[in-house]
Biopython code that builds the backbone (N, CA, C, O; Angstrom):
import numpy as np
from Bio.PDB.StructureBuilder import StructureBuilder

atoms = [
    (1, "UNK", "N", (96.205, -44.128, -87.082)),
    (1, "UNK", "CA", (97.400, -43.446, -86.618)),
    (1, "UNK", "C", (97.803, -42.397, -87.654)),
    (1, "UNK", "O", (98.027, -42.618, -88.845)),
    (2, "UNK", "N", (97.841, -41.627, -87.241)),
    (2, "UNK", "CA", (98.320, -40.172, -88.241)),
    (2, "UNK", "C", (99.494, -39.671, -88.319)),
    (2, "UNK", "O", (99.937, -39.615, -87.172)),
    (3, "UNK", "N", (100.621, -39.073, -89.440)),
    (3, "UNK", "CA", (101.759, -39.348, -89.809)),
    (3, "UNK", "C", (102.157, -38.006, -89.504)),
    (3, "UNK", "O", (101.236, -37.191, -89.565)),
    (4, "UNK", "N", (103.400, -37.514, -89.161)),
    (4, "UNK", "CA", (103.724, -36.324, -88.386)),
    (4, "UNK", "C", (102.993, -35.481, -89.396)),
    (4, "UNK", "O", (102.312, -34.515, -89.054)),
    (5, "UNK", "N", (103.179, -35.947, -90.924)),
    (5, "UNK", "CA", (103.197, -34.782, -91.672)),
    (5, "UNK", "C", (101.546, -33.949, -91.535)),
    (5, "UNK", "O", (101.183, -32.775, -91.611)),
    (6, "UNK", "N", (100.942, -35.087, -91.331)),
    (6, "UNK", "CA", (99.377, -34.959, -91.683)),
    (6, "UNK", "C", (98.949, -34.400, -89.814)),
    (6, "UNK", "O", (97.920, -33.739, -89.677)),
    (7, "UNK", "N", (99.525, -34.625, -88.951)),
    (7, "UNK", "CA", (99.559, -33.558, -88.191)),
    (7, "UNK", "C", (99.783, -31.939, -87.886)),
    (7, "UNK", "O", (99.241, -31.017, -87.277)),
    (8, "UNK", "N", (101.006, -32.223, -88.759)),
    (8, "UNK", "CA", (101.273, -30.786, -89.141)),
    (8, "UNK", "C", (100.565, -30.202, -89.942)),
    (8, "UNK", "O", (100.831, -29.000, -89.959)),
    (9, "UNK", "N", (99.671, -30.529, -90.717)),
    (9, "UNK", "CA", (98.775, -29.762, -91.880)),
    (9, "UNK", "C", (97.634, -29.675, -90.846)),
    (9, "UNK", "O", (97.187, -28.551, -90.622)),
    (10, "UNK", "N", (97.186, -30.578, -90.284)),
    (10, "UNK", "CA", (96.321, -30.282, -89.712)),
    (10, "UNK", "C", (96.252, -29.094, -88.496)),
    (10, "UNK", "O", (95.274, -28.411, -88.195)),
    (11, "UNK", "N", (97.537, -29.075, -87.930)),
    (11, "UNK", "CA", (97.562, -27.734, -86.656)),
    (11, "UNK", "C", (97.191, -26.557, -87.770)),
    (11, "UNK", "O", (96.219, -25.802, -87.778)),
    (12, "UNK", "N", (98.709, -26.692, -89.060)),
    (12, "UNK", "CA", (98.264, -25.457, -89.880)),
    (12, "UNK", "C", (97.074, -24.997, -89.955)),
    (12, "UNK", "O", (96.815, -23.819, -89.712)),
    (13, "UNK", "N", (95.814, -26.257, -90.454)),
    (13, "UNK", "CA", (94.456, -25.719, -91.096)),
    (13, "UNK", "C", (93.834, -25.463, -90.063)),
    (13, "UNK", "O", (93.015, -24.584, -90.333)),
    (14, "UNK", "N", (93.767, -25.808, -88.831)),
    (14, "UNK", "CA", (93.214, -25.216, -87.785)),
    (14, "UNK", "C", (93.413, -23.902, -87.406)),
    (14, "UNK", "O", (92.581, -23.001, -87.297)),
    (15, "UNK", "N", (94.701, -23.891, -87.202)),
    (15, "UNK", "CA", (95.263, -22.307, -86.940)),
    (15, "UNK", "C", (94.822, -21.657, -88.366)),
    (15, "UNK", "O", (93.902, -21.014, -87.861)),
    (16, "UNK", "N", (94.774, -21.448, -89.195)),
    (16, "UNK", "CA", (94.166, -20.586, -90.560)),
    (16, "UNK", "C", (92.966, -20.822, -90.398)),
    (16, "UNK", "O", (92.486, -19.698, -90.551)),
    (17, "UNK", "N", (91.992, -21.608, -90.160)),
    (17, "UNK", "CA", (90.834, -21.566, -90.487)),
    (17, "UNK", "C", (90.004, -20.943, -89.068)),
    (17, "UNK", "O", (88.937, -20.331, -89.060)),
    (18, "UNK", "N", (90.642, -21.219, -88.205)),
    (18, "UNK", "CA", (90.609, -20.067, -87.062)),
    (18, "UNK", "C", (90.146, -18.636, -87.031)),
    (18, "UNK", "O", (89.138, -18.041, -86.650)),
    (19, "UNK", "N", (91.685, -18.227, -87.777)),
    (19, "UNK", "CA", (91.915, -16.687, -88.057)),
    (19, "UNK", "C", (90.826, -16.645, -89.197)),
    (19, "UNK", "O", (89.980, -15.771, -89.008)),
    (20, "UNK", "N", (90.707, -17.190, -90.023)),
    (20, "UNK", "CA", (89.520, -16.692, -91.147)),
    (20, "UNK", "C", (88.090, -16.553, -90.453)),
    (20, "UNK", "O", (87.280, -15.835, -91.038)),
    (21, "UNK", "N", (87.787, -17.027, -89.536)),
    (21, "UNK", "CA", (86.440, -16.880, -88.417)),
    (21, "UNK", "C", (86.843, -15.851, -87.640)),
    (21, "UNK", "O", (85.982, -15.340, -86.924)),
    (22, "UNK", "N", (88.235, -15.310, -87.597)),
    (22, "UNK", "CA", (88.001, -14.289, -87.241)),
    (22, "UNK", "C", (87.646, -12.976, -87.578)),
    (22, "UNK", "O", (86.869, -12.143, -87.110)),
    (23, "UNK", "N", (88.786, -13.039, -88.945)),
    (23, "UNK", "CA", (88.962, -11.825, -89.366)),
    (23, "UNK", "C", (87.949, -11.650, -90.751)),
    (23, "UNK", "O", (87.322, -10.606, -90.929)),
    (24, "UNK", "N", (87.888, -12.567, -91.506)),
    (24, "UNK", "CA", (87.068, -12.389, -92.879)),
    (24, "UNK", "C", (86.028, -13.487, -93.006)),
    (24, "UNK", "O", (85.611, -13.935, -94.074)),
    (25, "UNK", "N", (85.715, -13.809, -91.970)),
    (25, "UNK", "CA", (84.173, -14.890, -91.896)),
    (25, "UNK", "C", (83.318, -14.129, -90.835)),
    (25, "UNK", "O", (82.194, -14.631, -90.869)),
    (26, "UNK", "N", (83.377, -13.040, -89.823)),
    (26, "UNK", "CA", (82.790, -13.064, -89.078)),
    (26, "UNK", "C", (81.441, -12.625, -89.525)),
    (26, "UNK", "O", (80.773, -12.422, -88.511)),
    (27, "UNK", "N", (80.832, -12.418, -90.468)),
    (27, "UNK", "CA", (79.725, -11.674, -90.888)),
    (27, "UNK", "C", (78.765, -13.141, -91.064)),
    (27, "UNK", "O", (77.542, -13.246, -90.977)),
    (28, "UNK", "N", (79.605, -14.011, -91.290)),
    (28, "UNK", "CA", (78.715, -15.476, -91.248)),
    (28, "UNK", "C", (78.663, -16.092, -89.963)),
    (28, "UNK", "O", (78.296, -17.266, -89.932)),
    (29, "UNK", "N", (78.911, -15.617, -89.078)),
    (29, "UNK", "CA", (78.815, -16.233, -87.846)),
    (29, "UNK", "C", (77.026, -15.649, -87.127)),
    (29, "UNK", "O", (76.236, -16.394, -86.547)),
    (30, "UNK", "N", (76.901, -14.753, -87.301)),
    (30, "UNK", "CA", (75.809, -13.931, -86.886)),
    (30, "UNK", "C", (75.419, -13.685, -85.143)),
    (30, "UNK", "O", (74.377, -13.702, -84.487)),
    (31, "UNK", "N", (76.994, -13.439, -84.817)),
    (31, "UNK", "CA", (77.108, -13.159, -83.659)),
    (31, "UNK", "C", (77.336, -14.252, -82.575)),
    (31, "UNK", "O", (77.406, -14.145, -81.351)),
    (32, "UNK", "N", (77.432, -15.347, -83.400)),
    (32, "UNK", "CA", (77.814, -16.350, -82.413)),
    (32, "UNK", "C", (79.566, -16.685, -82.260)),
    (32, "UNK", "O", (80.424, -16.334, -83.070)),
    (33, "UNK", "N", (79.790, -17.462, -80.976)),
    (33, "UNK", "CA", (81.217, -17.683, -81.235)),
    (33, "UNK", "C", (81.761, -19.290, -81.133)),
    (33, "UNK", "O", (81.528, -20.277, -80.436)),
    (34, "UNK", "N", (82.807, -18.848, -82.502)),
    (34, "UNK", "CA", (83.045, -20.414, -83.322)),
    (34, "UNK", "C", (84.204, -20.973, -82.697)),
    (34, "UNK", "O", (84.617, -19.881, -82.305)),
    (35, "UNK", "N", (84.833, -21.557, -82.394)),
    (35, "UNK", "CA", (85.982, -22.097, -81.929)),
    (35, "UNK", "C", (86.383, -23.403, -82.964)),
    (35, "UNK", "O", (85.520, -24.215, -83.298)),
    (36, "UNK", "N", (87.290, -23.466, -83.261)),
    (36, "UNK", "CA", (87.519, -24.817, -84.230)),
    (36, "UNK", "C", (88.743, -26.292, -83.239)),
    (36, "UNK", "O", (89.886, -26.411, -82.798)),
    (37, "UNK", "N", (87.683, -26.940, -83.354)),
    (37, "UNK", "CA", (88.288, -28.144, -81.836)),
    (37, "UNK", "C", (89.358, -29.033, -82.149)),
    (37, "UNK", "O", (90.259, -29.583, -81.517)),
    (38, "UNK", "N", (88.896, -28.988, -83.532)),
    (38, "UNK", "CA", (90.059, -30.103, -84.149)),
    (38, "UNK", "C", (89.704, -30.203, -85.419)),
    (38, "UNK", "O", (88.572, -29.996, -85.856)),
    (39, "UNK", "N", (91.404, -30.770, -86.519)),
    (39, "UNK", "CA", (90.861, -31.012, -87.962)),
    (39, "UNK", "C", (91.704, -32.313, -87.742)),
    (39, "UNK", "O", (92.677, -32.629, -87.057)),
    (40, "UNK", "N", (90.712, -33.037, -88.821)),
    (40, "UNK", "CA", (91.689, -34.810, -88.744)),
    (40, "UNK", "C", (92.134, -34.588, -90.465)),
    (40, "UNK", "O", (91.106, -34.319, -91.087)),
    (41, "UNK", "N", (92.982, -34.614, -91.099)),
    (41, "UNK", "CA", (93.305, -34.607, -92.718)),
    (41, "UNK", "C", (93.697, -36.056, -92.944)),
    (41, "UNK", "O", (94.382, -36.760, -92.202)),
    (42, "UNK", "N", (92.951, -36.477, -94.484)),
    (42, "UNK", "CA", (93.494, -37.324, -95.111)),
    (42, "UNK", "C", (95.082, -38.473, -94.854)),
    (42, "UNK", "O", (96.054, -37.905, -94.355)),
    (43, "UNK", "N", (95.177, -39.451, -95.083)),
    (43, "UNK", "CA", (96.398, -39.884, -95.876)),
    (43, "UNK", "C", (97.599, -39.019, -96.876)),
    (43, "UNK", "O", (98.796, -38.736, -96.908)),
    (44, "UNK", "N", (96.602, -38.882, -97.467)),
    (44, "UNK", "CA", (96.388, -38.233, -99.079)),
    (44, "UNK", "C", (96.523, -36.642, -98.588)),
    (44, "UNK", "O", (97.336, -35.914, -99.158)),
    (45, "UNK", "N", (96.120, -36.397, -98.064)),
    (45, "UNK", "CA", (96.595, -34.487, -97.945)),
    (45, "UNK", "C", (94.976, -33.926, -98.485)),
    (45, "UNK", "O", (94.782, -32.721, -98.324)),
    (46, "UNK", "N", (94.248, -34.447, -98.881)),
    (46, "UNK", "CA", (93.217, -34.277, -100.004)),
    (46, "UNK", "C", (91.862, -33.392, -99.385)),
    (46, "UNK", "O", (91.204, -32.359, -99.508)),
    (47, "UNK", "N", (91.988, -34.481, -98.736)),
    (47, "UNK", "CA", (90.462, -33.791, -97.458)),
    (47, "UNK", "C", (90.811, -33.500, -96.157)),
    (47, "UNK", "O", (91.937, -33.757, -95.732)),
    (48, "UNK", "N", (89.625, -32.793, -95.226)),
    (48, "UNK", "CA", (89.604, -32.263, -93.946)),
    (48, "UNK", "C", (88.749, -32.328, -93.389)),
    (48, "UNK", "O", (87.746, -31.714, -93.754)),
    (49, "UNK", "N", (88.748, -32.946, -92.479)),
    (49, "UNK", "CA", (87.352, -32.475, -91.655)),
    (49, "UNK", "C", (87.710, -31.747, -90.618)),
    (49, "UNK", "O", (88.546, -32.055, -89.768)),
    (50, "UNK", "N", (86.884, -30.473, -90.700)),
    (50, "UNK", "CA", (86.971, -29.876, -89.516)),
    (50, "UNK", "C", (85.763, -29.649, -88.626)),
    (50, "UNK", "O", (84.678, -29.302, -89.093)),
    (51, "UNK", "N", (85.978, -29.856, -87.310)),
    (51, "UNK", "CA", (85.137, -29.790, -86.028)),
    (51, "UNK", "C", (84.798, -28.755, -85.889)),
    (51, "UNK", "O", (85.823, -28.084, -86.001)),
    (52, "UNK", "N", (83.746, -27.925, -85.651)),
    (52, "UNK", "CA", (84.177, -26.511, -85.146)),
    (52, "UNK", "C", (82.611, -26.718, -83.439)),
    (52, "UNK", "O", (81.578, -27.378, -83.332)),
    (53, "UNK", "N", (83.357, -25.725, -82.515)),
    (53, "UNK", "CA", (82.227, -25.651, -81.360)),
    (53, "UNK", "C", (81.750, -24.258, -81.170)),
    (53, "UNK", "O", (82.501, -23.302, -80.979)),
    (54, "UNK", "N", (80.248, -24.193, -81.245)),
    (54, "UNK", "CA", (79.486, -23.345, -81.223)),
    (54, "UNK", "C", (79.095, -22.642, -79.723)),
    (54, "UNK", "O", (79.008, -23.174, -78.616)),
    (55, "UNK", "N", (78.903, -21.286, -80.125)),
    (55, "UNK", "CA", (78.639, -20.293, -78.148)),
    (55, "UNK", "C", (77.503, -19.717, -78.958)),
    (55, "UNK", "O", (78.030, -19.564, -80.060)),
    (56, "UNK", "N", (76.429, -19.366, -79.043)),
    (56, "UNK", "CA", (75.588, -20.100, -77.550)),
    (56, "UNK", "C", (74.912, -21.450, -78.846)),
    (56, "UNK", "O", (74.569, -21.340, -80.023)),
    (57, "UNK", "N", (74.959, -22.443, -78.048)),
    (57, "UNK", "CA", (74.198, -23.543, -78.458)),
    (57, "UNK", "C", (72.828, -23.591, -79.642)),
    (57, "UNK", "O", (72.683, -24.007, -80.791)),
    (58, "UNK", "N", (72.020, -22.949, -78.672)),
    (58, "UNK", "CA", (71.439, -22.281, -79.637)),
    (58, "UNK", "C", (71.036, -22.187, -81.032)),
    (58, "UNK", "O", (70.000, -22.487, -81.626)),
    (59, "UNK", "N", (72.183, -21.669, -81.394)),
    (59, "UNK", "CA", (72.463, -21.331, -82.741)),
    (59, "UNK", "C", (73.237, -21.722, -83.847)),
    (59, "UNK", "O", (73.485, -21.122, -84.892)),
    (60, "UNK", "N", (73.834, -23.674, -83.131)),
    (60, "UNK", "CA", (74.263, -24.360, -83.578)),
    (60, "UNK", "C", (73.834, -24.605, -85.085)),
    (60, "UNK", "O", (74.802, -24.333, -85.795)),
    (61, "UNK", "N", (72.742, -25.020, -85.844)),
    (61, "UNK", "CA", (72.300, -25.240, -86.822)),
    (61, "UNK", "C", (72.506, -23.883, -87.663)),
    (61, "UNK", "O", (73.161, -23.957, -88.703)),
    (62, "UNK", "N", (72.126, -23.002, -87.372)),
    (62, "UNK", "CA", (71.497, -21.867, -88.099)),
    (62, "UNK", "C", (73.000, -21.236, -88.660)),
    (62, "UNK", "O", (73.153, -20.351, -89.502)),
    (63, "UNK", "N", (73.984, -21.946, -87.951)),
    (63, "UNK", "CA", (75.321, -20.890, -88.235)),
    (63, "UNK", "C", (75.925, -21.934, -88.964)),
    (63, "UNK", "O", (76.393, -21.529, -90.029)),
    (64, "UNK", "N", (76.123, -23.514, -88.690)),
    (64, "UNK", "CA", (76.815, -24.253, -89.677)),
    (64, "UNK", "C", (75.731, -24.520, -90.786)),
    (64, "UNK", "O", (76.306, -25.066, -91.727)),
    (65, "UNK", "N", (74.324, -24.344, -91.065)),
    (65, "UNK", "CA", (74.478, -23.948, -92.409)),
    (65, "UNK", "C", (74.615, -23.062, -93.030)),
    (65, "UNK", "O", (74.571, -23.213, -94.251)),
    (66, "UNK", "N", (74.845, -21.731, -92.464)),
    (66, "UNK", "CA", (75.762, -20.754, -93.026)),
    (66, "UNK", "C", (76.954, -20.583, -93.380)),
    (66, "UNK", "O", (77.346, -19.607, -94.019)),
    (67, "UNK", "N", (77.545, -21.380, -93.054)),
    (67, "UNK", "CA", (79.329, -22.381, -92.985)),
    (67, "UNK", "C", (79.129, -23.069, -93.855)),
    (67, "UNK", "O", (80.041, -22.919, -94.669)),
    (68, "UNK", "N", (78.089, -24.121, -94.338)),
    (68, "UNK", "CA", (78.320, -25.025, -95.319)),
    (68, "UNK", "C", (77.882, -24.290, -96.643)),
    (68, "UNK", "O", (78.516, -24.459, -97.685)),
    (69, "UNK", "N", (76.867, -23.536, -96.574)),
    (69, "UNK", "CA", (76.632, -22.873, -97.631)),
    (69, "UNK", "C", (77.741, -21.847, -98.341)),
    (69, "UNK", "O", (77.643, -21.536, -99.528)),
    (70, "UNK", "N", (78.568, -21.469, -97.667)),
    (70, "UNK", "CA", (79.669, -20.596, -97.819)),
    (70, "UNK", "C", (80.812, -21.312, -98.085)),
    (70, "UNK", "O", (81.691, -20.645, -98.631)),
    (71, "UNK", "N", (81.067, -22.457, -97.868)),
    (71, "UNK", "CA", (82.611, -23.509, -97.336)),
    (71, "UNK", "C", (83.378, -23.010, -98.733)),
    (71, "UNK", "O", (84.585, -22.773, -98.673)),
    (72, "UNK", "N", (82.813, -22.889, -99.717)),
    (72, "UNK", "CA", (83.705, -22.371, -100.947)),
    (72, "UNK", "C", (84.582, -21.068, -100.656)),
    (72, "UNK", "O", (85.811, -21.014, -100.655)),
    (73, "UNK", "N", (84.166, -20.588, -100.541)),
    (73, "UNK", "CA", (84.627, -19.077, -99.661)),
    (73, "UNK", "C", (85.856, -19.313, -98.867)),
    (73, "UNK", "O", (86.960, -19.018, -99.324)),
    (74, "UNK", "N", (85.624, -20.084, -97.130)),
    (74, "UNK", "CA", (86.497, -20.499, -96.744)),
    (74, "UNK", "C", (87.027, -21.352, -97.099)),
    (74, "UNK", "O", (87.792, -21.699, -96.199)),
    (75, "UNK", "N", (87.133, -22.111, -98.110)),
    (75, "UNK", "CA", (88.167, -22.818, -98.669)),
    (75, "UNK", "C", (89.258, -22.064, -99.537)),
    (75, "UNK", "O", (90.435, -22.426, -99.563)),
    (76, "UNK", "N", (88.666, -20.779, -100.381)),
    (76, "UNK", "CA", (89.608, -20.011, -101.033)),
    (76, "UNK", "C", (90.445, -19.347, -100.300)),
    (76, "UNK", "O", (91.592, -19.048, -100.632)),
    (77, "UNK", "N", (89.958, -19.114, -99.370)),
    (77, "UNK", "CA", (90.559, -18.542, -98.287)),
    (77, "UNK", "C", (91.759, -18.904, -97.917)),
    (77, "UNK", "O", (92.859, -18.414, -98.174)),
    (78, "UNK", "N", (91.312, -20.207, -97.012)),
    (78, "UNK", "CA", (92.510, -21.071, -96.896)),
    (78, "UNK", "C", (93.454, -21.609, -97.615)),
    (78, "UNK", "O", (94.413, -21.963, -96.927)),
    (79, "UNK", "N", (93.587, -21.869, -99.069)),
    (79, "UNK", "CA", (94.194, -21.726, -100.568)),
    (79, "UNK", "C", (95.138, -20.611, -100.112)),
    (79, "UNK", "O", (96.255, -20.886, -99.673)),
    (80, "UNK", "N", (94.648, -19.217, -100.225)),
    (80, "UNK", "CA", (95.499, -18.309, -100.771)),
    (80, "UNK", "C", (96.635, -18.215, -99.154)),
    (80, "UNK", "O", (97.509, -17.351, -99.082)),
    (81, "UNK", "N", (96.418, -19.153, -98.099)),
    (81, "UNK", "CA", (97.409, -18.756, -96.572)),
    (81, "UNK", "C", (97.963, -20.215, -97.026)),
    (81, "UNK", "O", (99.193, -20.249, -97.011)),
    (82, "UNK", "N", (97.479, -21.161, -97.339)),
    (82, "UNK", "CA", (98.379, -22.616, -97.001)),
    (82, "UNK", "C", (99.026, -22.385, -98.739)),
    (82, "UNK", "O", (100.076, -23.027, -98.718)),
    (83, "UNK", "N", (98.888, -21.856, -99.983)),
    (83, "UNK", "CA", (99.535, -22.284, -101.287)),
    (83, "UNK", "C", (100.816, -22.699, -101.037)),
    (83, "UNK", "O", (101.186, -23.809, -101.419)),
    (84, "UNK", "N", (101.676, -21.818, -100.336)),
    (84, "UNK", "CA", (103.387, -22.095, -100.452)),
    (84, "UNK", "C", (104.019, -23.805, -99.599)),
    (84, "UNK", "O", (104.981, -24.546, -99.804)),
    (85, "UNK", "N", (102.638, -23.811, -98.442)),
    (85, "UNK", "CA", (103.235, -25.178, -98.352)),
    (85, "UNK", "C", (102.686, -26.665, -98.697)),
    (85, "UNK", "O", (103.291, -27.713, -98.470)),
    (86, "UNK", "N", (101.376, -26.525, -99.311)),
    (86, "UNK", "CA", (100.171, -27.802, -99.912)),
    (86, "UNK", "C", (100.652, -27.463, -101.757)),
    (86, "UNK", "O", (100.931, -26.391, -102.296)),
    (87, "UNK", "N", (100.588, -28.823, -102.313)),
    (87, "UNK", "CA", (100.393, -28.915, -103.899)),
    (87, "UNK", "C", (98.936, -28.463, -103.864)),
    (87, "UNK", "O", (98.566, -27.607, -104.667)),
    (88, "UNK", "N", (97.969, -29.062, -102.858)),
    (88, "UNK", "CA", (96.266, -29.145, -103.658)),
    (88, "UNK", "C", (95.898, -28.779, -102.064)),
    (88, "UNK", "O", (96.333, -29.470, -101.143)),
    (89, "UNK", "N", (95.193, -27.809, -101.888)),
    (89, "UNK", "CA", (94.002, -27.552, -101.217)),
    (89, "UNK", "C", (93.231, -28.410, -101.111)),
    (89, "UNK", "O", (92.499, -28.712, -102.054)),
    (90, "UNK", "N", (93.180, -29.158, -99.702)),
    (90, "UNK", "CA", (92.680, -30.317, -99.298)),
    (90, "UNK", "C", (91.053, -29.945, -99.359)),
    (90, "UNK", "O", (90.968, -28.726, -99.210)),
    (91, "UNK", "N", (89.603, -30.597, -99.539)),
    (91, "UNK", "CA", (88.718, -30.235, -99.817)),
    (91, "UNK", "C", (87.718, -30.258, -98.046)),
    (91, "UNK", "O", (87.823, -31.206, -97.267)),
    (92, "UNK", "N", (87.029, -29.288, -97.828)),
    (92, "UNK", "CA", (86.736, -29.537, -96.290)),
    (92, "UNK", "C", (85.336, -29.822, -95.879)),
    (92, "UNK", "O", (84.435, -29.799, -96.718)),
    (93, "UNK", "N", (85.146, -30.046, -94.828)),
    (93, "UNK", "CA", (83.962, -30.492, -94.641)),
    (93, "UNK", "C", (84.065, -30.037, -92.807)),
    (93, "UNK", "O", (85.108, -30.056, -92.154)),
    (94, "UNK", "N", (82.625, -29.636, -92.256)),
    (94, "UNK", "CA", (82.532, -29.323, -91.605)),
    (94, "UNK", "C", (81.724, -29.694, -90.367)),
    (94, "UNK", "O", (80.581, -29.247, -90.459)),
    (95, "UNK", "N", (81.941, -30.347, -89.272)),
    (95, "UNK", "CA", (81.460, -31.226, -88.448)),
    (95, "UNK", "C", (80.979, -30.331, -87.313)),
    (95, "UNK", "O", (81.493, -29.215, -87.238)),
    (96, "UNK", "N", (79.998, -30.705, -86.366)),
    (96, "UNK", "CA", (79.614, -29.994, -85.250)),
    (96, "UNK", "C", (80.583, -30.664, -84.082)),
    (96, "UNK", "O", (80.644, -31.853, -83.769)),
    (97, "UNK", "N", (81.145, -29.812, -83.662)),
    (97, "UNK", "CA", (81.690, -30.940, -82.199)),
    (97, "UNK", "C", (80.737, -30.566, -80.901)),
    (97, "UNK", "O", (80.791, -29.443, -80.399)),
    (98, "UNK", "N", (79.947, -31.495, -80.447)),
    (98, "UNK", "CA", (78.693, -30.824, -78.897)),
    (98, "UNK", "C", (79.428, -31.388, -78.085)),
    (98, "UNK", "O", (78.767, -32.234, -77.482)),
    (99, "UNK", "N", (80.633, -31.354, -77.698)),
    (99, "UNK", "CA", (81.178, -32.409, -77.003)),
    (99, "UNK", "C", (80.773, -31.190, -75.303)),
    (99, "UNK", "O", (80.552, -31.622, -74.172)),
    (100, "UNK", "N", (80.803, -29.784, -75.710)),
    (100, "UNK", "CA", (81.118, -28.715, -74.516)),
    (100, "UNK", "C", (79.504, -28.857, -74.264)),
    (100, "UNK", "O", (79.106, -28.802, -73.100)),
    (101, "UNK", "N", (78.613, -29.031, -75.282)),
    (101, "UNK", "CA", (77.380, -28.940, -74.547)),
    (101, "UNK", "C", (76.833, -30.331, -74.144)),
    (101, "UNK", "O", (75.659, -30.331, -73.773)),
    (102, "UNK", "N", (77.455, -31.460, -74.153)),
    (102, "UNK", "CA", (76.827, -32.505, -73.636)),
    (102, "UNK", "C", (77.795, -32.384, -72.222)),
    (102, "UNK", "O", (77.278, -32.870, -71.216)),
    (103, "UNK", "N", (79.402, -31.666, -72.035)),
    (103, "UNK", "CA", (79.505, -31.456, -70.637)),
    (103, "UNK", "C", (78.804, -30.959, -69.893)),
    (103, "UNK", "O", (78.475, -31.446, -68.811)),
    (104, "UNK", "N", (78.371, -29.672, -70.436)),
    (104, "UNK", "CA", (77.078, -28.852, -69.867)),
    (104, "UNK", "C", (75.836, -29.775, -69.251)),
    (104, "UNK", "O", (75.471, -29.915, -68.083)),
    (105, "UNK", "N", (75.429, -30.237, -70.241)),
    (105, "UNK", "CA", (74.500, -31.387, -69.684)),
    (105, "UNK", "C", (74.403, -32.179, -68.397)),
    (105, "UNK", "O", (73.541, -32.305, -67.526)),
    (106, "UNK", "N", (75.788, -32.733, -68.638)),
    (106, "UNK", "CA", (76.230, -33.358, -67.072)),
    (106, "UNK", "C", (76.116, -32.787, -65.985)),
    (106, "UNK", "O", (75.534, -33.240, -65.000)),
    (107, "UNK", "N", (76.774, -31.535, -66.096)),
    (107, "UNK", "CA", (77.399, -30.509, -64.621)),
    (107, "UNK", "C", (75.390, -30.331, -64.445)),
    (107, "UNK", "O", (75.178, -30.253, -63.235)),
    (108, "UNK", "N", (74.655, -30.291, -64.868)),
    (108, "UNK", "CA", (73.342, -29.700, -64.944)),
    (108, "UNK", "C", (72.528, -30.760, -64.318)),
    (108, "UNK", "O", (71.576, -30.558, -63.565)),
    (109, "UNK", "N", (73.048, -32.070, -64.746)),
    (109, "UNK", "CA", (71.961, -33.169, -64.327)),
    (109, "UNK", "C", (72.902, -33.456, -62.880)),
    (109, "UNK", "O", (72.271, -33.543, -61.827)),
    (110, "UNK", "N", (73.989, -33.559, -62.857)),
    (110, "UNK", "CA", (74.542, -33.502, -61.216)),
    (110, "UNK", "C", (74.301, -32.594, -59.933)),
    (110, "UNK", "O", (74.395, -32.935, -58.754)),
    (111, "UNK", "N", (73.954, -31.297, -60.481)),
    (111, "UNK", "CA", (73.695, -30.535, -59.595)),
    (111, "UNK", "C", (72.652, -30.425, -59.293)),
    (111, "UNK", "O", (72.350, -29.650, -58.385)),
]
sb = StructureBuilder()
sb.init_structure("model")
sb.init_model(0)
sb.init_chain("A")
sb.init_seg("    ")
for serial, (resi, resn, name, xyz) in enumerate(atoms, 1):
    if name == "N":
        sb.init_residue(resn, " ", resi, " ")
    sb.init_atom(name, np.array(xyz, "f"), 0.0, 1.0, " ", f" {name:<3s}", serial, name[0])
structure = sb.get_structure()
């Protein structure tokens, strides 16, 4: 069960880590499009995991390790938009969510 507060950090880091895929990550995307599905944060404020869902499928791998190799980057990032309301820049980590391409799957094997 998650505590309002740690909800609220979490919409924050979603919504910022969003806009940073938009505006100053897109050169690491390599033309694909990222959507971020959900972040679950810590107890502790400390860590993040964030989900993010990949267009076109595809290119799932090839772009989150371009994301993980970089995560320092977007983590400074996110530092210099969340400082005024976090003590510590929670540390992140970055998850695939296939949840849209195993729907895909379905609608495909039904029809």
């Amino acid at each position: 069960m998650e505590t309002t507060r740690q909800q609220k950090v979490a919409r924050q880091i979603q919504k910022d880590i969003s806009d940073i895929f938009t505006k100053e990550a897109s050169s690491l995307l390599k033309g694909a499009m990222v959507s971020v599905t959900m972040v679950r944060v810590s107890p502790d404020l400390s860590f993040a995991k964030i989900y993010l869902s990949i267009f076109p499928f595809e290119k799932n791998q090839e772009v989150m390790q371009t994301i993980n190799a970089n995560s320092w980057m977007i983590r400074k990032a996110l530092g210099t938009r969340i400082r005024n309301q976090l003590k510590q820049v929670p540390e992140i980590a970055f998850h695939l969510d296939d949840s849209l391409e195993y729907i895909e799957n379905i609608d495909n094997l039904l029809k």
